[in-house]
C-alpha positions as CSV (number, residue, x, y, z in Angstrom):
1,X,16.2,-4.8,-22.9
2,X,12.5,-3.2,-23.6
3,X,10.5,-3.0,-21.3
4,X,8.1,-6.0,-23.7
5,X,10.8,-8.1,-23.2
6,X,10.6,-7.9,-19.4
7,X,7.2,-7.9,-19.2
8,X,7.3,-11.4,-21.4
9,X,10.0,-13.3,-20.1
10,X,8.4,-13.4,-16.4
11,X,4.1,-12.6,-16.0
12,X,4.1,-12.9,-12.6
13,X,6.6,-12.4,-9.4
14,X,5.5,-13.4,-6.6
15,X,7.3,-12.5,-2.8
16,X,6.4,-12.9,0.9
17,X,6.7,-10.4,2.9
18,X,9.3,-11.9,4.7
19,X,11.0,-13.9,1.5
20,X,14.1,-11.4,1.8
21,X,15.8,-13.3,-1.5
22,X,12.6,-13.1,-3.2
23,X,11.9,-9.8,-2.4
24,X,15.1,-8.8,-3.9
25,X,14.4,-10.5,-7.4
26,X,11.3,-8.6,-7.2
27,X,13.2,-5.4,-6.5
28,X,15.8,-6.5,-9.3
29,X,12.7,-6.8,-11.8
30,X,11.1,-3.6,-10.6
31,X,14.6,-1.7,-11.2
32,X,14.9,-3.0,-15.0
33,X,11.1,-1.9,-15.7
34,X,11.8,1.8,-14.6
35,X,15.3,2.1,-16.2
36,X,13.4,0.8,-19.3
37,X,10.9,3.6,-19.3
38,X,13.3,6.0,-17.7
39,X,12.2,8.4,-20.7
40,X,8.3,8.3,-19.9
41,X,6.9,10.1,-16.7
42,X,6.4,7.2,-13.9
43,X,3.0,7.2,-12.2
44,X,2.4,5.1,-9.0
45,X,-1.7,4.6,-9.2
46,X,-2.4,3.6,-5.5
47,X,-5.8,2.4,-5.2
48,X,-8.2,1.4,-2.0
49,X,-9.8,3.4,0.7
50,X,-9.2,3.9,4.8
51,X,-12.3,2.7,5.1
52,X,-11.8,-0.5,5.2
53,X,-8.5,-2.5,7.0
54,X,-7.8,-5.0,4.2
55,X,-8.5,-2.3,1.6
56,X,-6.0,0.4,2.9
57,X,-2.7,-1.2,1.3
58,X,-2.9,1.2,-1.6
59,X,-3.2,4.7,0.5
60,X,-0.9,3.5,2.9
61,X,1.9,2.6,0.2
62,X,0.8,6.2,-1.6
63,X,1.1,8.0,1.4
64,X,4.4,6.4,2.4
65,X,6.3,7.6,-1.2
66,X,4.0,10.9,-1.0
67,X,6.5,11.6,2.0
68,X,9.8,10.9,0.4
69,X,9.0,13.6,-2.3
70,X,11.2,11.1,-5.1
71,X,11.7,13.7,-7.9
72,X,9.6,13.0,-11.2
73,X,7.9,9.9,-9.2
74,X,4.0,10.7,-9.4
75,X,1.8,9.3,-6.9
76,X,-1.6,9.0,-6.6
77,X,-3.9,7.9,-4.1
78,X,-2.9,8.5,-0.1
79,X,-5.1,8.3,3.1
80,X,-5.6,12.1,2.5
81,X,-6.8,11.7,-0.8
82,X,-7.6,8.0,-2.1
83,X,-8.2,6.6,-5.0
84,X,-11.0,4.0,-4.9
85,X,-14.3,3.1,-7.0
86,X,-16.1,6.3,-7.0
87,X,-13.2,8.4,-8.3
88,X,-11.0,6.3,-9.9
89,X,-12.1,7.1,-13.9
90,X,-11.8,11.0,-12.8
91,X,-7.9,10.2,-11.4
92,X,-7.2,7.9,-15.1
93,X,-8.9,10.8,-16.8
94,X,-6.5,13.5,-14.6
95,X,-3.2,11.3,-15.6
96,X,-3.6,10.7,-19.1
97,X,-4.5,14.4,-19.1
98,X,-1.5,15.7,-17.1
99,X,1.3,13.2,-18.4
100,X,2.4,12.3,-21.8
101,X,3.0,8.6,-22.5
102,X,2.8,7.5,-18.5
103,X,4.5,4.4,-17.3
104,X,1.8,3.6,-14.8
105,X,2.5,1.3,-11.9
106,X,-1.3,0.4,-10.3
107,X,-0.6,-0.9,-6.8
108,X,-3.6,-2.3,-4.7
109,X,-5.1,-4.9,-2.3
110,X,-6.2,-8.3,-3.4
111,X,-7.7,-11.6,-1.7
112,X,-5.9,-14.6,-2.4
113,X,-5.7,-18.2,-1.2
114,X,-4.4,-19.1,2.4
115,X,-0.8,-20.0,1.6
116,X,-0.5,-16.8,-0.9
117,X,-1.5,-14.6,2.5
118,X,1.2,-12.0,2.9
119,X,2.6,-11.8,-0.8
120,X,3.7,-9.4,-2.9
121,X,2.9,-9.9,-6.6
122,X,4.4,-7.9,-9.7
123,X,2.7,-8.7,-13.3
124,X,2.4,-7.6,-16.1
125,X,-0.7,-5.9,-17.7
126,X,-3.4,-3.6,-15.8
127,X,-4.8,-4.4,-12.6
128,X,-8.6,-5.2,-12.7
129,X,-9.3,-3.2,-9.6
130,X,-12.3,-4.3,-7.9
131,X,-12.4,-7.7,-9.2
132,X,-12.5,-9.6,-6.1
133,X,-15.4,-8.0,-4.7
134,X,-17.5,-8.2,-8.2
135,X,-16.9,-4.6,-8.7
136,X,-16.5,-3.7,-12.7
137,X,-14.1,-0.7,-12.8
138,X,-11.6,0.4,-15.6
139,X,-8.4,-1.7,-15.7
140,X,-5.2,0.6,-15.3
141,X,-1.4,0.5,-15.7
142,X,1.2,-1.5,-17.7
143,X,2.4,-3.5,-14.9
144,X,0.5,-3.8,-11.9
145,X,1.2,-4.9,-7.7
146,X,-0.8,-6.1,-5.5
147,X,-0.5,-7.1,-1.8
148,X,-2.4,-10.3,-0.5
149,X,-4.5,-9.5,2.4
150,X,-6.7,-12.2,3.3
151,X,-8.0,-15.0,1.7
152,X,-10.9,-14.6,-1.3
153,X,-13.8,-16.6,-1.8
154,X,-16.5,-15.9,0.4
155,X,-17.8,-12.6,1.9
156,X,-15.2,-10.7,0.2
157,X,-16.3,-7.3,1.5
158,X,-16.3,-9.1,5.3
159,X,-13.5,-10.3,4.7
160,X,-11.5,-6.9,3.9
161,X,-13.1,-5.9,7.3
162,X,-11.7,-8.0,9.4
163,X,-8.2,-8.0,7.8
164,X,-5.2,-7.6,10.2
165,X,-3.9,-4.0,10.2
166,X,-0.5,-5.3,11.3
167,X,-0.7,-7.7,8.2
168,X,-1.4,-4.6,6.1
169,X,0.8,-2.2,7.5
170,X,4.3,-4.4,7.0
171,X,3.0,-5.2,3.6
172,X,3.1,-0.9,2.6
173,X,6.6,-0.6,4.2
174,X,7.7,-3.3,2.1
175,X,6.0,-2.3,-1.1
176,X,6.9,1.3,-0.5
177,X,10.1,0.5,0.4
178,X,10.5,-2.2,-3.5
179,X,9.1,0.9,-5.1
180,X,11.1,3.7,-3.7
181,X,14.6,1.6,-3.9
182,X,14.0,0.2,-7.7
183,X,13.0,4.2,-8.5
184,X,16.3,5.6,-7.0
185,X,18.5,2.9,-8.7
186,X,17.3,3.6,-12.3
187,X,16.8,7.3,-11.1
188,X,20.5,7.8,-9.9
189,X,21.6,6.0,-12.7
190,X,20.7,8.4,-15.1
């Protein structure tokens, strides 16, 4: 199946945190979108900044898979070195420049409503990263997942603030965790 195909048939998965059957669909999807690209370098784009609680899903998952060393799984943005507004064009510009053809995953935080608090999305299409907080930054990857930390609408910046680190926290073990098993399925595989 290509990887258009997959992309098509579902735009959006969408998993709590604790939603163990729906995590695992999410994996299942996540699997058949790397064994589809097997051939092109994968790129996990982490973006956010330890700065801010709500806003440090995407070092923390880039940090996590940093430390697992997968072979031929690139990862950018960790706590050491993030990837937020100020750099992010300089990182797209460093992977297009480096890779050939990249299957870029972009992975970040996201406000959402109340009852979508503490999901895990998967879509198709690049992630408009800074979107929530009227930000206009370049849109990156071919399939993009975010992690919702708090609810949108109102004093977004305040809002990403006074996000619950423990919220945060189990939300990069699990992503992490999506990411590094769906790698090592299609990756072992070969």
């Amino acid at each position: 199946m290509s990887l258009f195909s997959l992309l098509t048939e579902t735009k959006k998965i969408k998993a709590h945190v604790d939603d163990y059957a729906a995590k695992a669909k999410l994996e299942e999807h996540l699997s058949d979108l790397f064994a589809s690209t097997h051939k092109r370098p994968a790129v996990i784009l982490c973006i956010g900044t330890d700065r801010s609680t709500g806003d440090a899903l995407g070092p923390l998952i880039g940090t996590h898979l940093s430390r697992l060393k997968l072979p031929q799984l690139h990862v950018y943005g960790t706590l050491d070195d993030p990837v937020h507004a100020t750099n992010l064009e300089h990182n797209i510009l460093t992977i297009k420049n480096n890779f050939i053809n990249p299957f870029i995953i972009a992975v970040d935080a996201c406000l959402g409503r109340l009852d979508s608090i503490g999901c895990i999305t998967l879509a198709q299409g690049p992630l408009k990263p800074g979107a929530g907080v009227n930000k206009k930054l370049p849109e990156v990857g071919e399939v993009h997942m975010t992690g919702i930390v708090n609810v949108g609408g109102f004093m977004e910046y305040m809002v990403l603030q006074n996000t619950r680190l423990n919220l945060v926290w189990r939300m990069s073990e699990n992503i992490s965790s999506l990411i590094t098993r769906s790698y090592l399925r299609t990756h072992i595989k070969q």
